[in-house]
C-alpha positions in Angstrom: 0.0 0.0 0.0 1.3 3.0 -1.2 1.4 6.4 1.5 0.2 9.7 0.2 2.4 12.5 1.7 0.9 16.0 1.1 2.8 19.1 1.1 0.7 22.1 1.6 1.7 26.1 1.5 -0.8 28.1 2.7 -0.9 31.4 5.2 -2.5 32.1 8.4 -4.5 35.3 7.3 -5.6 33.7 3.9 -9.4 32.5 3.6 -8.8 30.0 1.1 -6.4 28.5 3.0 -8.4 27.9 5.6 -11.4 26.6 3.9 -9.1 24.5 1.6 -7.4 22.9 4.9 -11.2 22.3 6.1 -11.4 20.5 2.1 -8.5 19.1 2.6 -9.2 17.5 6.0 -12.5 16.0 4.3 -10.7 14.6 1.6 -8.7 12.4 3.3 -11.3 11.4 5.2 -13.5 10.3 2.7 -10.7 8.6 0.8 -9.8 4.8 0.6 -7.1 4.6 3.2 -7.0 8.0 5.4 -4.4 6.5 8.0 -2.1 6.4 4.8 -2.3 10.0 3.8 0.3 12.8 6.1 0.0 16.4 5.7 2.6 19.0 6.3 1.8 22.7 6.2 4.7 25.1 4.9 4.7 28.9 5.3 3.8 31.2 2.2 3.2 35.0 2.9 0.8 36.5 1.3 1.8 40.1 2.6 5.4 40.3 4.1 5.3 43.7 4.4 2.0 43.9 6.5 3.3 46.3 9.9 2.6 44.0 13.0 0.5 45.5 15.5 -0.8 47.8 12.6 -4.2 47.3 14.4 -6.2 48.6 11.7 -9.6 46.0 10.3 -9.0 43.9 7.0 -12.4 45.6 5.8 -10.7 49.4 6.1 -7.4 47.6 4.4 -9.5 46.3 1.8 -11.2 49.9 1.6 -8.1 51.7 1.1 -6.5 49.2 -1.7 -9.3 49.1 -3.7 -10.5 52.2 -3.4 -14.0 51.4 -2.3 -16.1 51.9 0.7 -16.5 49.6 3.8 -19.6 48.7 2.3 -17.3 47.7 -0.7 -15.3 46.3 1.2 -17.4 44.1 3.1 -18.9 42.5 -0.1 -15.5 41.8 -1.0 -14.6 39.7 2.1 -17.9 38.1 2.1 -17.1 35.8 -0.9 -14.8 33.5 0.9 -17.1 34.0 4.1 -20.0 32.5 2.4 -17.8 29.7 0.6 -16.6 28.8 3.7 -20.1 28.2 5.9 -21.3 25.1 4.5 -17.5 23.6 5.0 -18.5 24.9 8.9 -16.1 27.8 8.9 -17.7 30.9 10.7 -15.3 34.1 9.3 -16.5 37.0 11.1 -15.4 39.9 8.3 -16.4 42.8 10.4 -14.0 41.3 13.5 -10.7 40.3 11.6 -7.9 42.7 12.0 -5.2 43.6 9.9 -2.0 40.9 10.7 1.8 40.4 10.0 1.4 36.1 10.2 5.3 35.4 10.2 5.0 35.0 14.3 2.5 32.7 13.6 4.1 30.8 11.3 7.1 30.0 13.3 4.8 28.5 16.0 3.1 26.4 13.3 6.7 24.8 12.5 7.3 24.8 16.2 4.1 22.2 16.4 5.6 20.0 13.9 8.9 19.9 15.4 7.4 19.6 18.8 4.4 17.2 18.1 4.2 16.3 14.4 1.7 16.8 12.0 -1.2 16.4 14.0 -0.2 19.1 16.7 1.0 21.2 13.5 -2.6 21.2 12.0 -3.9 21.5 15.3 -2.2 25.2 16.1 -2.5 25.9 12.2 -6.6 25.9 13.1 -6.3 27.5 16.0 -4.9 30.1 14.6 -7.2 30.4 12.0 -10.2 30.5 14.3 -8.6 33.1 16.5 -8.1 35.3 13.0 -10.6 34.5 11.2 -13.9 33.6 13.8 -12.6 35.8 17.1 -10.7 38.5 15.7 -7.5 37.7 17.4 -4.3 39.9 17.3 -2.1 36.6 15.8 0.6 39.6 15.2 0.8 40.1 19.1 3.4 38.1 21.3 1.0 37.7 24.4 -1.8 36.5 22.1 0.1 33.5 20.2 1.3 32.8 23.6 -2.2 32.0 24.6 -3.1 30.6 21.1 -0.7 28.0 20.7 -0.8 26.4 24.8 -4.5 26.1 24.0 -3.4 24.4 20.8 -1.2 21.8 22.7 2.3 23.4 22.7 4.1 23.2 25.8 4.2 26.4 26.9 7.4 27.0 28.3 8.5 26.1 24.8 6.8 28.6 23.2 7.3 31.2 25.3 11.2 30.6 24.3 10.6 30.6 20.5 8.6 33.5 20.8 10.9 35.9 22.6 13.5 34.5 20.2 14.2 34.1 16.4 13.8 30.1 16.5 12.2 28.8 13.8 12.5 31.7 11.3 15.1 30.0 9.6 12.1 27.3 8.8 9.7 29.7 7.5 12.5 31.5 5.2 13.5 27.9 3.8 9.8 27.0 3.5 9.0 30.2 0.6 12.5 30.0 -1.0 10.8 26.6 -1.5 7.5 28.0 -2.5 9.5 30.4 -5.2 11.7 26.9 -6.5 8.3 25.2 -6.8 6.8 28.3 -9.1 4.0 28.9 -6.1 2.3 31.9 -6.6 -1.0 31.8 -4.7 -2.1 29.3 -2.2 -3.5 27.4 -1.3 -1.2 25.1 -2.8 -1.3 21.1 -2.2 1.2 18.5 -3.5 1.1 15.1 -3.3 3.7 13.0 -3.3 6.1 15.8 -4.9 4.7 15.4 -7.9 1.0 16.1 -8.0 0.2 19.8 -7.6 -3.1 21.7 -7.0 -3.9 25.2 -6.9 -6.6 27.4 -5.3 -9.6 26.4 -3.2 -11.3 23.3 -4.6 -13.9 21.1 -3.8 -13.5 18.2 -1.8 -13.8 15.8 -5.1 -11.0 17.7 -6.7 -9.0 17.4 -3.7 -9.9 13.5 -3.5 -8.7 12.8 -6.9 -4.8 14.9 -6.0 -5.5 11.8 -3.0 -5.9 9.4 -5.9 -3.5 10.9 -7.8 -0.5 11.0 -5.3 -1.0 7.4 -4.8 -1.2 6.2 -8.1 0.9 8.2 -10.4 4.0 6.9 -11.5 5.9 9.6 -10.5 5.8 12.6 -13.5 5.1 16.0 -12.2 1.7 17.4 -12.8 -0.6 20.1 -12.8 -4.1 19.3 -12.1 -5.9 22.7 -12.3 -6.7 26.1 -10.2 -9.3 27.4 -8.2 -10.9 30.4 -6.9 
């Protein structure tokens, strides 16, 4: 039996991302031999130059770059919002604040390192319902203190990493990797290093990258992009 191991670049303040790890997660479920199928999430920013602490909300953000109103704005940010519901995502557009997510991603590499790829994807969604559902700060020290204990990291741990540099050495190698690869949106799923998937999909499209990964006989390929 052959294992599926899927390589996934995403970002913590991207909506597709987390309705495509949602996807993703159903996927596997639904395939032929879940246990058989591993996940690893790598970092991709979307915005490096985002301020941290900037404190300002995603809808005036939106507002200012596209040169519409709030109530622009707001319709804007609703498209992934009402994609996401019937996958059981709740994104609160009028709560989410404006976030540099390099912090974040360093304690998203600290879960794998720490507890694997379950305890990866379990800070991973954390973080994504703190950003997305509660409109969590994920830019502020204090707050991905509390985020990622209630995740499962040991605390002490984290509380090291985060008053440090650790792990930013991961995250740099993780989008000079994303650049080699020719990444440039995410979500982005490989399987298998040779299978690759672009964009939010459905869960059937995701399935068949499942599919894919296992059976192939190893010749790169694109399947297609989403939204």
């Amino acid at each position: 039996m052959s294992v599926v191991e899927i390589d996934v670049w995403a970002d913590v303040v991207c909506p597709w991302c987390y309705i495509g790890k949602r996807r993703l997660e159903y996927a596997i479920a639904e395939s032929a031999h879940p246990a058989d199928v591993s996940v690893t999430y790598h970092a991709f920013e979307l915005d490096p130059g985002t301020p941290r602490g900037d404190g300002s909300t995603v809808l005036s953000w939106l507002a200012e770059r596209y040169g519409t109103d709030l109530d622009g704005a707001r319709e804007l940010a609703e498209r992934p919002a009402t994609m996401a519901r019937p996958d059981g995502i709740d994104i609160e557009v009028d709560r989410q604040l404006r976030a540099n997510s390099f912090d974040a991603h360093r304690i998203v590499a600290l879960g794998l390192a720490q507890g694997g790829h379950a305890l990866q994807a379990a800070v991973l969604e954390r973080l994504y319902s703190a950003y997305f559902t509660e409109g969590k700060a994920i830019d502020d020290i204090e707050t991905l203190q509390r985020l990622g204990a209630e995740a499962g990291l040991d605390g002490r741990r984290l509380s090291s990493v985060l008053a440090g540099t650790e792990y930013s050495d991961h995250v740099r190698a993780d989008e000079r990797a994303a650049t080699e690869v020719g990444i440039t949106g995410v979500p982005f799923y490989m399987a298998n290093r040779r299978v690759a998937l672009q964009g939010a999909h459905t869960v059937e499209t995701i399935g068949q990258l499942i599919s894919s990964g296992r059976e192939g006989d190893g010749a790169h390929e694109a399947l297609s992009q989403g939204a």
